[in-house]
FILO-744521 format. One record per residue (C-alpha): residue number from 1; residue in three letters; x, y negated, z. Coordinates in nm, 3 decimals, decimal comma, padded with zeros to 5 digits. Layout:
N
r i:NUM	aa:ALA	px:X	py:Y	pz:Z
...
***
This chain:
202
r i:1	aa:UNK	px:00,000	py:00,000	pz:00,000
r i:2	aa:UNK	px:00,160	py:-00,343	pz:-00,096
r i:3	aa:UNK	px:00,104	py:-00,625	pz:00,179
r i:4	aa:UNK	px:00,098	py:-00,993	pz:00,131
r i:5	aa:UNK	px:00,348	py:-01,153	pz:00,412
r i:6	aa:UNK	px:00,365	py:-01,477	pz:00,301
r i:7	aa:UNK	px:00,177	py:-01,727	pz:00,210
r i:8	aa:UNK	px:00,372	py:-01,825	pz:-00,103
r i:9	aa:UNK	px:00,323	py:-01,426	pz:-00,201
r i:10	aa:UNK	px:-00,103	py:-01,505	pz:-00,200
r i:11	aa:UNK	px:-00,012	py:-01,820	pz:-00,417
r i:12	aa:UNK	px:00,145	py:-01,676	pz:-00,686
r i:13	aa:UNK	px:-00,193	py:-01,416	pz:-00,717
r i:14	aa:UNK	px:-00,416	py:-01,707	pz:-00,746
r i:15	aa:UNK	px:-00,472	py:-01,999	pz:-00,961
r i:16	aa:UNK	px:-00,474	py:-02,372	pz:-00,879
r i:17	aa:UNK	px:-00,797	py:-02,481	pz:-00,706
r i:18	aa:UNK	px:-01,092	py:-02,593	pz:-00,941
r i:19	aa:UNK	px:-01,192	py:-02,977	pz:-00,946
r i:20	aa:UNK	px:-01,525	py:-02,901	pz:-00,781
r i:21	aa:UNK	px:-01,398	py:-02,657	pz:-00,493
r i:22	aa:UNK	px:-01,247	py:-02,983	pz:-00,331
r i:23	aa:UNK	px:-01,435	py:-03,257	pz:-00,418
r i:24	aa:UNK	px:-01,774	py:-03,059	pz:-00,257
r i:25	aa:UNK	px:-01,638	py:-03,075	pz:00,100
r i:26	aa:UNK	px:-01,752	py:-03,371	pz:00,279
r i:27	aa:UNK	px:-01,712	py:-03,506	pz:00,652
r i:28	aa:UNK	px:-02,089	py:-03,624	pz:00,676
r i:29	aa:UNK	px:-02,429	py:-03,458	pz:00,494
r i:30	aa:UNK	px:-02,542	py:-03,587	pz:00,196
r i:31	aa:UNK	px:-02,904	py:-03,658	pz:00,093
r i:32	aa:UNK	px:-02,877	py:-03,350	pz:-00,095
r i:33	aa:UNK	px:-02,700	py:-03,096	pz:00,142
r i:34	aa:UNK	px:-02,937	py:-03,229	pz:00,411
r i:35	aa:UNK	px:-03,214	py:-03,063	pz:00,250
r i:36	aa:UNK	px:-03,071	py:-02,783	pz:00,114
r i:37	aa:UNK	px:-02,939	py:-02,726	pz:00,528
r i:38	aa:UNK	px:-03,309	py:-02,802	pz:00,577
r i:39	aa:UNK	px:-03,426	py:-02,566	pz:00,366
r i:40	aa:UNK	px:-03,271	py:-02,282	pz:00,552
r i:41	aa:UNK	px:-03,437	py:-02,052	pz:00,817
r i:42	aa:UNK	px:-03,152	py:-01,786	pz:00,861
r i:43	aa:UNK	px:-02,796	py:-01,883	pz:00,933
r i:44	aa:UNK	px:-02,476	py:-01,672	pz:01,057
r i:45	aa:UNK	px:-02,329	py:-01,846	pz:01,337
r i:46	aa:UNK	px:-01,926	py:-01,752	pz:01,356
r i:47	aa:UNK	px:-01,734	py:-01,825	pz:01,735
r i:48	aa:UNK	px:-01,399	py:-01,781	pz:01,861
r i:49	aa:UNK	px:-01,334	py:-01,689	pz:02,219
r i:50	aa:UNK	px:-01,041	py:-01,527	pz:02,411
r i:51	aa:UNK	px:-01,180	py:-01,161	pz:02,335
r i:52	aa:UNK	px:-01,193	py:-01,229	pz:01,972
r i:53	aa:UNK	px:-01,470	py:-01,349	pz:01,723
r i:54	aa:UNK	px:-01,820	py:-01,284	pz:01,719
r i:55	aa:UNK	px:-02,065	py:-01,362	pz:01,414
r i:56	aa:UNK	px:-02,427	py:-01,361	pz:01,484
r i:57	aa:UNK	px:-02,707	py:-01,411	pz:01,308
r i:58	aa:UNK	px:-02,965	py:-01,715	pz:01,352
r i:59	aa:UNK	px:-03,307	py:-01,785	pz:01,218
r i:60	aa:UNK	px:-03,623	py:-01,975	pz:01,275
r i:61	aa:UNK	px:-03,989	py:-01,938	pz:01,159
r i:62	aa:UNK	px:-03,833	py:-02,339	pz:00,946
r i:63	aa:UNK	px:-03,532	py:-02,460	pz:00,931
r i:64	aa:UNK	px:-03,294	py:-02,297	pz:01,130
r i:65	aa:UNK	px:-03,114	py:-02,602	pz:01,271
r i:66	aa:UNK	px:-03,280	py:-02,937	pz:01,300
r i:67	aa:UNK	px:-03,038	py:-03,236	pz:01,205
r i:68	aa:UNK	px:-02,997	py:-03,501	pz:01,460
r i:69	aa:UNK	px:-02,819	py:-03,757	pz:01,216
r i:70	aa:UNK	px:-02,546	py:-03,691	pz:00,896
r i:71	aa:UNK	px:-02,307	py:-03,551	pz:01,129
r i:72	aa:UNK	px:-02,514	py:-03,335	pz:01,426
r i:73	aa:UNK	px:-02,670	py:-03,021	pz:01,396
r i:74	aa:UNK	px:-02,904	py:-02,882	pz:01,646
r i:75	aa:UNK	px:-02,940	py:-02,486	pz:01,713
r i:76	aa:UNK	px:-03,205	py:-02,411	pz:01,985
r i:77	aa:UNK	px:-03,116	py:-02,079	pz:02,161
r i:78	aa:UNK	px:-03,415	py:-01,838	pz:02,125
r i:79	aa:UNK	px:-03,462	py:-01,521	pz:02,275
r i:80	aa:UNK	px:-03,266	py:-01,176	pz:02,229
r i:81	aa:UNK	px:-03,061	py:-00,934	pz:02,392
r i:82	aa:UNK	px:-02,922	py:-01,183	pz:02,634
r i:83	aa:UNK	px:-02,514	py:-01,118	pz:02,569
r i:84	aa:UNK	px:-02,516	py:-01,480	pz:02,465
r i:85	aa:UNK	px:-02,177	py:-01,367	pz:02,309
r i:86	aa:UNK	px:-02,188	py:-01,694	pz:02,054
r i:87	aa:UNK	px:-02,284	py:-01,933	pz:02,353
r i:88	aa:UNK	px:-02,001	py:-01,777	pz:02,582
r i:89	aa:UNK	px:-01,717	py:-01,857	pz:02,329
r i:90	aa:UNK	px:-01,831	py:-02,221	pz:02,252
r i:91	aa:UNK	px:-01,813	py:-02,257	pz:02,629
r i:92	aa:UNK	px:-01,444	py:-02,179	pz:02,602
r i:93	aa:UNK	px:-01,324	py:-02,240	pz:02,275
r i:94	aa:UNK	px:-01,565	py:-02,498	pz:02,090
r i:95	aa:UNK	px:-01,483	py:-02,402	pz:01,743
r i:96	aa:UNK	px:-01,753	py:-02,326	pz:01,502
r i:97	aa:UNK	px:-01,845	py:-02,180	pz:01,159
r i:98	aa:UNK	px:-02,229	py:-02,147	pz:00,973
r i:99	aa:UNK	px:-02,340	py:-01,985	pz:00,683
r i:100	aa:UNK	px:-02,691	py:-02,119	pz:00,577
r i:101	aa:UNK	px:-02,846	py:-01,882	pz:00,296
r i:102	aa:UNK	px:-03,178	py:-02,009	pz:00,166
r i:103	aa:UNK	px:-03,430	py:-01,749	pz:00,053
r i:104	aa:UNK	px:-03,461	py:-01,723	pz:-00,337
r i:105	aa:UNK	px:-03,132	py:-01,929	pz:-00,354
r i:106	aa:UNK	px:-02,766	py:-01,849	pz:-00,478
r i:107	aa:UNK	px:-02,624	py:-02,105	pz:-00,313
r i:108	aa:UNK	px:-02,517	py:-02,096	pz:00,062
r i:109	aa:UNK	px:-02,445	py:-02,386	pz:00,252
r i:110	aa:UNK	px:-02,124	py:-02,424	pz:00,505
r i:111	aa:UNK	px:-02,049	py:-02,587	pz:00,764
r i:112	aa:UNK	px:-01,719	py:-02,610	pz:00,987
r i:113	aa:UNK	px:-01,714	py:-02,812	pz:01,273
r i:114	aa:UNK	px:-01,722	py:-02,801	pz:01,725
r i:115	aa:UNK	px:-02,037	py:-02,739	pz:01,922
r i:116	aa:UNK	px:-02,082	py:-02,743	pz:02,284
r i:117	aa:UNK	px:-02,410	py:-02,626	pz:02,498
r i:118	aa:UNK	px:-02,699	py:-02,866	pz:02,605
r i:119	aa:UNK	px:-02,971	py:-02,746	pz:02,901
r i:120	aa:UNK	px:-03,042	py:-03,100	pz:02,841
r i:121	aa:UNK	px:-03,504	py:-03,088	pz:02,973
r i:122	aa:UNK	px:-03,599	py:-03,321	pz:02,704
r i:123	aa:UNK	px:-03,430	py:-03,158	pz:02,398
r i:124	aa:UNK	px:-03,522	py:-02,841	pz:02,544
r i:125	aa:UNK	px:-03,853	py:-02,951	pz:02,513
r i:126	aa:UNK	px:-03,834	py:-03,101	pz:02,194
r i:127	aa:UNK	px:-03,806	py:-02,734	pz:02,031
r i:128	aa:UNK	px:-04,111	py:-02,604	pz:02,244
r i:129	aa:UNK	px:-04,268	py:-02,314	pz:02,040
r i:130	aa:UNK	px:-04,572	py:-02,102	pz:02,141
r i:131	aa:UNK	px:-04,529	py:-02,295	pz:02,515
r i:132	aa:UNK	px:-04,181	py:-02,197	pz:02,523
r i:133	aa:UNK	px:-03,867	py:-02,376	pz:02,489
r i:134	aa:UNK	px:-03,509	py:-02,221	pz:02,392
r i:135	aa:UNK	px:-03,284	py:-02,192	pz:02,699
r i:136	aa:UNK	px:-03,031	py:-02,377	pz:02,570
r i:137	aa:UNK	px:-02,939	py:-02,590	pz:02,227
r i:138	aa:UNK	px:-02,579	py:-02,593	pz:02,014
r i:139	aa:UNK	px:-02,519	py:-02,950	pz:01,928
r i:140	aa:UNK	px:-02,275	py:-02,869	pz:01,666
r i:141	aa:UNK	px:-02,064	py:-03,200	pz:01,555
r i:142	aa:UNK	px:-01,988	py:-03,164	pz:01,148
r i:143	aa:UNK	px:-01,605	py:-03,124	pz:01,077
r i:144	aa:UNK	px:-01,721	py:-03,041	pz:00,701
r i:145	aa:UNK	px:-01,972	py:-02,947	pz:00,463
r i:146	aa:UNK	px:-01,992	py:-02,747	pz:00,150
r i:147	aa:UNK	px:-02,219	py:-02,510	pz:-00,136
r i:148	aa:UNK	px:-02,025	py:-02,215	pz:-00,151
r i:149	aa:UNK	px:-01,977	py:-02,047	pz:-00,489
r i:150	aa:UNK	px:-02,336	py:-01,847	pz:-00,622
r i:151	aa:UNK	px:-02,118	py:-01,598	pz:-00,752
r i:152	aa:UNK	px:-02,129	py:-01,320	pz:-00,384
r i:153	aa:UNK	px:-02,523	py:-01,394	pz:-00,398
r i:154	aa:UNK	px:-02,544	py:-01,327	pz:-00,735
r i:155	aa:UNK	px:-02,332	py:-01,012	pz:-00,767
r i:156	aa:UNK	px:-02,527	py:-00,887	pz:-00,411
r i:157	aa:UNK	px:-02,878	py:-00,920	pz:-00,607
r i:158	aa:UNK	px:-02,962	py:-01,046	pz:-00,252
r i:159	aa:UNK	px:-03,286	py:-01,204	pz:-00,312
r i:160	aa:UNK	px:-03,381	py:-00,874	pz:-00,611
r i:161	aa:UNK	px:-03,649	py:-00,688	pz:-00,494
r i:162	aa:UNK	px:-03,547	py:-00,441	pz:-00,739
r i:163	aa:UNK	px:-03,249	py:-00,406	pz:-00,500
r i:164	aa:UNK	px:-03,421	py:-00,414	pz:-00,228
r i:165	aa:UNK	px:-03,330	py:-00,122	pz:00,004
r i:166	aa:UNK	px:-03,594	py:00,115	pz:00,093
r i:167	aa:UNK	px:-03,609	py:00,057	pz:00,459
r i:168	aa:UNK	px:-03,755	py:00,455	pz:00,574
r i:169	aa:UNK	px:-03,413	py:00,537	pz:00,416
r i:170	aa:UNK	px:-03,196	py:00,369	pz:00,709
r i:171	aa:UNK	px:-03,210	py:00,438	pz:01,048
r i:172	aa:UNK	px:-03,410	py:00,335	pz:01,331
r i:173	aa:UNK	px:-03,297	py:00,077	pz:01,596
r i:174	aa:UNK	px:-03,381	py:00,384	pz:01,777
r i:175	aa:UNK	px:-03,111	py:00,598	pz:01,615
r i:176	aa:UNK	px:-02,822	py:00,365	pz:01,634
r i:177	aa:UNK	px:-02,836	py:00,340	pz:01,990
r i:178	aa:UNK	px:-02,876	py:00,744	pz:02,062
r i:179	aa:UNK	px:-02,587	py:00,716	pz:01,827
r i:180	aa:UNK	px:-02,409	py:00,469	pz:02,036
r i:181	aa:UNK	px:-02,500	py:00,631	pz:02,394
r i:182	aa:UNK	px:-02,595	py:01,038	pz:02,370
r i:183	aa:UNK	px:-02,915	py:01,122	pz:02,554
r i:184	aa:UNK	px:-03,077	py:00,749	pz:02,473
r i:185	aa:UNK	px:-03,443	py:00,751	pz:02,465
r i:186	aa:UNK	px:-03,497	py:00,712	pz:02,103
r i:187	aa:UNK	px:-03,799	py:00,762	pz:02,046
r i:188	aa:UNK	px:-03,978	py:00,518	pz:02,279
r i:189	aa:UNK	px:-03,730	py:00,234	pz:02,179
r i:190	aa:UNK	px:-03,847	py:00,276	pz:01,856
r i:191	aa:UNK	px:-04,240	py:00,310	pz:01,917
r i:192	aa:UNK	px:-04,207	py:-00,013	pz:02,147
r i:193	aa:UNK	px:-04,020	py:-00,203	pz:01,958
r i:194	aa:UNK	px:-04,247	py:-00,370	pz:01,730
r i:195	aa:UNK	px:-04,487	py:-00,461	pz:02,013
r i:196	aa:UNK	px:-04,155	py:-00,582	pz:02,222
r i:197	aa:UNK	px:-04,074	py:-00,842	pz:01,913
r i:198	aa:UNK	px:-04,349	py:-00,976	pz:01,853
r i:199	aa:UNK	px:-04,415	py:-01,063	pz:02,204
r i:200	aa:UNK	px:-04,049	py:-01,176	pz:02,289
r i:201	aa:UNK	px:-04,027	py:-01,390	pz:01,959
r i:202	aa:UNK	px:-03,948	py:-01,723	pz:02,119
***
């Protein structure tokens, strides 16, 4: 297997960097990348913390952020499994990466920049869904912000339904865990689970 070392070694494998791959990034949102940011409901949410990195995966019933001004984002915390692995690096290491895909889309939206954690009651409130309010909210301060290239979406099919992966093919939640921990209770995580979601959305 042949190794790149160096970074002069990468270089020399790729070409010069297109016109349009730099002048995209900006230090503030546009008109235009605010709404296509707007326009997203499901994000990935990359962190950096002293046991390593941790992506996760964000999404709201609209957009999945709300934006404060041209260079603050706002992520309420809504419920899940409570490891609050994402909010537990930002506490430590404030460093921040999103992916924004928008459904029937190619293009993705980035976004680089620091976040810390607000319990702040009257942005908590602000996000109030159902009579519930997230626990906490990122207020992520924009270092940059890009369209990534269409071509990953594109070569994915990701938004195909002729791709689409039957989903009785895969297996259950259920499954993965037994997988994880022998002797776990399949069977009922599974049958609950539906009920558990829907009732634990926000």
């Amino acid at each position: 297997m042949t190794i790149i070392q160096t970074i002069e070694q990468l270089q020399q494998i790729y070409t010069d960097v297109s016109e349009a791959s730099v002048a995209k990034v900006t230090r503030a949102l546009t008109p235009e990348y605010r709404r296509m940011i707007e326009a997203s409901p499901f994000m990935a949410l990359a962190t950096v913390g002293p046991e390593g990195l941790d992506c996760s995966p964000r999404g709201d019933a609209g957009s999945c952020v709300r934006v404060q001004d041209t260079t603050t984002l706002l992520l309420p915390d809504w419920r899940g499994n409570n490891r609050i692995d994402s909010l537990l690096n930002i506490v430590r290491d404030p460093r921040v990466a999103l992916m924004f895909l928008i459904p029937g889309s190619a293009t993705a939206m980035r976004v680089n920049g620091r976040a810390v954690i607000s319990v702040e009651p009257g942005l908590l409130e602000s996000f109030e869904m159902d009579g519930r309010h997230p626990r906490s909210v990122a207020v992520i301060t924009i270092g940059e912000v890009y369209f990534q290239c269409a071509r990953a979406i594109m070569r994915a099919g990701l938004w195909d339904p002729e791709r689409f992966v039957e989903v009785s093919s895969l297996p259950t939640p259920g499954q993965l865990l037994k997988a994880a921990k022998a002797g776990f209770d399949q069977e009922s995580y599974d049958r609950e689970w539906a009920g558990r979601a829907a009732a634990t959305m926000w």
